[in-house]
C-alpha positions in Angstrom: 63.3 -92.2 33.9 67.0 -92.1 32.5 68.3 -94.8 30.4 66.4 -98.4 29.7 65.6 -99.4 33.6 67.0 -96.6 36.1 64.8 -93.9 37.6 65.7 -90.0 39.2 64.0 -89.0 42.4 64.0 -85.0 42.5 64.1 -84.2 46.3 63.0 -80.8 47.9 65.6 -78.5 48.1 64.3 -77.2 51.2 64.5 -80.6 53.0 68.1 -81.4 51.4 69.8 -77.9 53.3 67.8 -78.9 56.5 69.5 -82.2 56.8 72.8 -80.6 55.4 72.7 -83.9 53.2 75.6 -83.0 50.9 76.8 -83.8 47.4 77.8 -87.8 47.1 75.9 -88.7 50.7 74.2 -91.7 50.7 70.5 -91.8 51.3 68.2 -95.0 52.3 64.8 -95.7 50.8 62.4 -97.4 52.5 59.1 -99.0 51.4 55.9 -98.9 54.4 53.3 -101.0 54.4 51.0 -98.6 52.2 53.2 -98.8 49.2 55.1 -94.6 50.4 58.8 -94.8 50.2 60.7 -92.9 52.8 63.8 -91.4 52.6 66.2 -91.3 55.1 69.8 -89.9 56.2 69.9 -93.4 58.5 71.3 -95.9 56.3 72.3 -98.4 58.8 69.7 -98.4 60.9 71.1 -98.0 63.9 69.0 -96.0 67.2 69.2 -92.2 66.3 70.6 -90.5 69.7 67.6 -88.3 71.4 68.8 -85.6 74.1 66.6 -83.6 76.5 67.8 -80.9 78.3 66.0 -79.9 80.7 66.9 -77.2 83.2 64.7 -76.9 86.4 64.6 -74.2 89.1 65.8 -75.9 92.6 62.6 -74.6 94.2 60.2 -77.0 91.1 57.8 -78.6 92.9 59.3 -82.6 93.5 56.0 -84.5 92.3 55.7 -81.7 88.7 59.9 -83.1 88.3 59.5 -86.7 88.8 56.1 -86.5 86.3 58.0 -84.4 83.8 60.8 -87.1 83.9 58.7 -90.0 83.5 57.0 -87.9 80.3 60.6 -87.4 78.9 61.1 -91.3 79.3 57.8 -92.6 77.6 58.7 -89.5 74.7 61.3 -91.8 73.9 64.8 -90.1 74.5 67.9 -91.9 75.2 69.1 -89.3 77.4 68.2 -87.0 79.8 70.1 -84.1 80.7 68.9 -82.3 84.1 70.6 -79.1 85.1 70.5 -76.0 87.3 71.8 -72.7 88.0 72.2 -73.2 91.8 73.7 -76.3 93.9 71.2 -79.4 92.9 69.3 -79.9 96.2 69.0 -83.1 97.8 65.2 -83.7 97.2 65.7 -83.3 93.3 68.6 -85.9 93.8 66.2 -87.8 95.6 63.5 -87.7 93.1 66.4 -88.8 90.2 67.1 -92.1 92.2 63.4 -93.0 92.6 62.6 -92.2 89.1 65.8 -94.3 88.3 64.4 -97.1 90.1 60.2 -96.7 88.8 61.4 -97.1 85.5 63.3 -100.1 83.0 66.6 -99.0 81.3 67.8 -95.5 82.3 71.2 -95.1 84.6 73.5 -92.3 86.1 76.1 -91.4 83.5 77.3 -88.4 84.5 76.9 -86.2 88.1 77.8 -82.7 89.2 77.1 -80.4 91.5 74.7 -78.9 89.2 73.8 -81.4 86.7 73.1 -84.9 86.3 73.1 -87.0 82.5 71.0 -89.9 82.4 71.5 -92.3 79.7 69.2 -95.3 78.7 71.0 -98.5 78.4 68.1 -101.0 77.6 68.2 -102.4 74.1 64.3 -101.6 72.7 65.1 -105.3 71.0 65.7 -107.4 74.3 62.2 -106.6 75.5 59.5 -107.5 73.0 56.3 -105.7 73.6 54.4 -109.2 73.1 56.6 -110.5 76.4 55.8 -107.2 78.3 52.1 -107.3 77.2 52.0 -111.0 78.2 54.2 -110.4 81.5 51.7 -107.0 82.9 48.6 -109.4 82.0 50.3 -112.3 84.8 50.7 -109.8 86.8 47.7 -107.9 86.9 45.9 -111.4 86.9 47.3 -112.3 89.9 47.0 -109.0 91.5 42.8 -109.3 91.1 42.8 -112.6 92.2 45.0 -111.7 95.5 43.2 -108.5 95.9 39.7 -110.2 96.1 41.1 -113.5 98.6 42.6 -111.0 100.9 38.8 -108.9 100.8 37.6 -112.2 101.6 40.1 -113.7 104.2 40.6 -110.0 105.8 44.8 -110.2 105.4 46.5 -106.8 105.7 49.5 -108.7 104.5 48.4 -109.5 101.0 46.5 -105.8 100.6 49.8 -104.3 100.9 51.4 -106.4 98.2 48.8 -105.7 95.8 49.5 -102.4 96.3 53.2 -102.9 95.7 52.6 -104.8 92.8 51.2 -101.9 90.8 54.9 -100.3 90.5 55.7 -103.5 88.5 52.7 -103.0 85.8 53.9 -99.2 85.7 57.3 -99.7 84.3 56.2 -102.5 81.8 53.3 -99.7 81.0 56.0 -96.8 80.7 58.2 -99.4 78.7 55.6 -99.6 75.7 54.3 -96.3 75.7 58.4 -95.7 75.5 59.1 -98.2 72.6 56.1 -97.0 71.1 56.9 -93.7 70.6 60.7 -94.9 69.3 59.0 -96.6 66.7 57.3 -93.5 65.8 60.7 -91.4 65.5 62.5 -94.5 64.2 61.2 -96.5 61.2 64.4 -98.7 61.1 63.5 -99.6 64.7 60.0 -100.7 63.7 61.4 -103.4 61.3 64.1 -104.7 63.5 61.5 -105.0 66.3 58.9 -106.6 63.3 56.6 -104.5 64.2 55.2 -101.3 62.2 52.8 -98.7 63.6 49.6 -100.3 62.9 50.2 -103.0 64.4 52.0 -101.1 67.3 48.9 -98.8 68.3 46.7 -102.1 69.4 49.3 -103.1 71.3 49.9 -100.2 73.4 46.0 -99.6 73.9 45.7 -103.3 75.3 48.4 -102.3 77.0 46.6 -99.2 78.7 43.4 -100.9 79.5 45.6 -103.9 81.4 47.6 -101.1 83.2 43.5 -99.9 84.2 42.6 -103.1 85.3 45.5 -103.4 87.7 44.5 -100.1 89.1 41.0 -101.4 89.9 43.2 -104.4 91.5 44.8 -101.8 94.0 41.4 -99.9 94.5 39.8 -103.3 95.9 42.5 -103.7 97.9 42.4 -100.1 99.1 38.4 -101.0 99.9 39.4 -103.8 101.7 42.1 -102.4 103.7 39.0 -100.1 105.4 36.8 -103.2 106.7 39.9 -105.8 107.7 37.3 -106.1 110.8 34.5 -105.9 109.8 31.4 -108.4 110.2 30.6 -109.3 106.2 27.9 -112.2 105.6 29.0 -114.9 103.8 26.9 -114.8 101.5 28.2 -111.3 100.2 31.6 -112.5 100.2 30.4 -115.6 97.9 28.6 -113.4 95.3 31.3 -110.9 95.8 34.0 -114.1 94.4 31.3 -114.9 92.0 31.4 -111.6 90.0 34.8 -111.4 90.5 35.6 -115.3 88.7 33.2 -113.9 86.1 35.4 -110.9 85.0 38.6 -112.5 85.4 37.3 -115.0 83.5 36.2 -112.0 81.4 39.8 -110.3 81.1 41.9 -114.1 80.2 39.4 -114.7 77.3 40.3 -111.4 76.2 43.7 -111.0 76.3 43.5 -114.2 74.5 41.5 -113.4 72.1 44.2 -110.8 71.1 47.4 -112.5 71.0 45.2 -115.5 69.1 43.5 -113.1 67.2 40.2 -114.9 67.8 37.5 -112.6 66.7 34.2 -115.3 67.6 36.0 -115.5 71.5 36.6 -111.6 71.2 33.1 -111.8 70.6 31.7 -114.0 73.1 34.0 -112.3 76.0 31.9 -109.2 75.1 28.4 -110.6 75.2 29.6 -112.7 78.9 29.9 -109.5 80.7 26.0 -108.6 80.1 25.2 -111.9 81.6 26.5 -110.4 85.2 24.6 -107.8 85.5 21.8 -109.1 87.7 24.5 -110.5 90.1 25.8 -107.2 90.6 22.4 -106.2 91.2 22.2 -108.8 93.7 25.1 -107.2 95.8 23.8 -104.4 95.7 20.3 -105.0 97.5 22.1 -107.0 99.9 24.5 -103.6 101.0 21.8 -101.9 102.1 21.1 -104.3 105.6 25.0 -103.2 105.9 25.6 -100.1 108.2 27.1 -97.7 105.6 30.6 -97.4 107.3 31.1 -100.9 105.3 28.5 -100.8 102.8 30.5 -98.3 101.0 34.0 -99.9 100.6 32.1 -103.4 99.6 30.0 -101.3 96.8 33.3 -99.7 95.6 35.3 -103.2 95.5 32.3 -104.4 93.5 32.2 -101.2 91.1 36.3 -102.1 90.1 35.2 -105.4 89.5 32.4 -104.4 87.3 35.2 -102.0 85.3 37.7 -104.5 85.4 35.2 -106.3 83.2 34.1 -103.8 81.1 37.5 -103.1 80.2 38.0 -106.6 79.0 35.5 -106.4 76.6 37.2 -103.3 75.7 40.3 -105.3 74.7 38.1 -108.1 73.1 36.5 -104.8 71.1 40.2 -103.8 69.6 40.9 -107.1 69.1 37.7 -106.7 66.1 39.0 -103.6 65.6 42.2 -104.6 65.0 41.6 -107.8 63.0 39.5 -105.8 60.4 42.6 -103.5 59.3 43.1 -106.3 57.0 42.1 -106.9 53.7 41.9 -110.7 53.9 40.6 -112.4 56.9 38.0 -115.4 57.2 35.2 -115.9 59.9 
């Protein structure tokens, strides 16, 4: 302490030379929610620039460079620098434009014959990761509900845009994971997006199990793709919608439970699941009159159902998990 009311922080002199923070430079200090201060060059708080360079061989297999490009995107940099030695060849240019077009936000800035710089454009606080939570749980909705009708009504037209859907859920997936890991790099981003990292995490594990969910959605249509003529009883098909209401019904009272943190519905949605099991077993007696050629793809659609479910009481289980992080809350 120095005076009647001002205080001295010492800071390492180790850290100081790293950050070539010189004599006079301001610094800001920022309190988190545990009561830590940190200390920070970034006084305005605007979006600290994040380059990767990353220079490939032209011979890198196309699948490794479009994976390593979607890594570099949900790491959270704002540009992406790709270059090579030799002329860039036509099916790394190819794999740029579809990654370009899988994901939300990053754009051609720059192109040579050997290098390409691609710069994110998208404003982390025009896409709030409560819309894109709310927006892949529509989606992914929709997507069970279409997948199991077309099972049931045998159209090759509504399989495939289940399928296609999926891409959608993807790059509001990538988009969290990305804005997550900005808000880890970036404290100054957390508080203009009103969000801090504990309360971040939940949202980008509900995020994960919905992204799951719509996967199971594209394996039943998958299934359902490989019996479009085959002879089903109706009786399966009706037990078949039965399970499937139940753990939709399942995954809305749990995503609800979340944004409402309601931990007696979080509850509930976890002890409704148990109470399907002996339709499930039902279905499953009735495969075996089925010749196995389409017993297989029914017992498959029914096992994504059954996950589909199970991961919504996985949600409704962070939602507790979530809610007791604090120190007050009522029941």
């Amino acid at each position: 302490m120095t005076g009647g009311s001002s205080y001295v922080i010492t800071l390492p002199k180790d850290w100081v030379e790293s950050t070539h923070i010189k004599k006079n430079d301001p610094l800001g200090v920022i309190v988190q929610p545990d009561g830590t201060l940190l200390i920070t060059r970034n006084t305005t708080g605007d979006q600290v620039s994040r380059i990767k360079n990353l220079e490939v061989e032209t011979s890198i297999d196309p699948d490794l460079f479009l994976r390593l490009l979607i890594g570099i995107y949900i790491a959270g940099y704002t540009a992406i620098q790709i270059t090579t030695k030799d002329r860039m060849t036509g099916i790394i240019r190819m794999k740029l434009r579809e990654f370009s077009n899988m994901v939300i936000g990053p754009e051609f800035i720059e192109e040579t014959d050997t290098s390409v710089l691609i710069k994110d454009l998208l404003n982390p606080l025009e896409m709030p990761i409560q819309n894109s939570l709310k927006r892949m749980f529509v989606i992914v909705k929709s997507m069970h509900t279409d997948a199991i009708d077309a099972f049931i009504a045998q159209d090759p037209g509504m399989i495939t845009d289940v399928i296609d859907r999926d891409n959608d859920v993807d790059r509001l997936f990538w988009l969290i994971a990305r804005q997550t890991n900005m808000i880890l790099h970036n404290v100054h981003l957390s508080r203009k997006m009103n969000m801090n990292i504990s309360e971040m995490l939940p949202h980008f594990q509900v995020a994960r199990i919905i992204e799951r969910v719509g996967d199971h959605s594209v394996r039943i249509a998958l299934n359902a793709k490989k019996i479009l003529k085959a002879d089903i009883p109706h009786e399966i098909q009706s037990h078949i919608r039965k399970v499937s209401e139940g753990a939709l019904n399942t995954f809305e009272k749990s995503v609800e439970s979340f944004f409402t943190h309601d931990l007696k519905k979080a509850n509930k949605t976890i002890e409704y699941m148990h109470n399907l099991e002996d339709s499930f077993s039902k279905i499953n007696t009735e495969l075996l009159s089925l010749p196995v050629n389409v017993a297989v793809p029914i017992r498959n659609i029914t096992d994504s159902i059954r996950r589909s479910g199970e991961y919504s009481a996985d949600i409704a289980e962070n939602v507790i998990n979530y809610e007791m992080m604090f120190e007050k809350k009522t029941i």
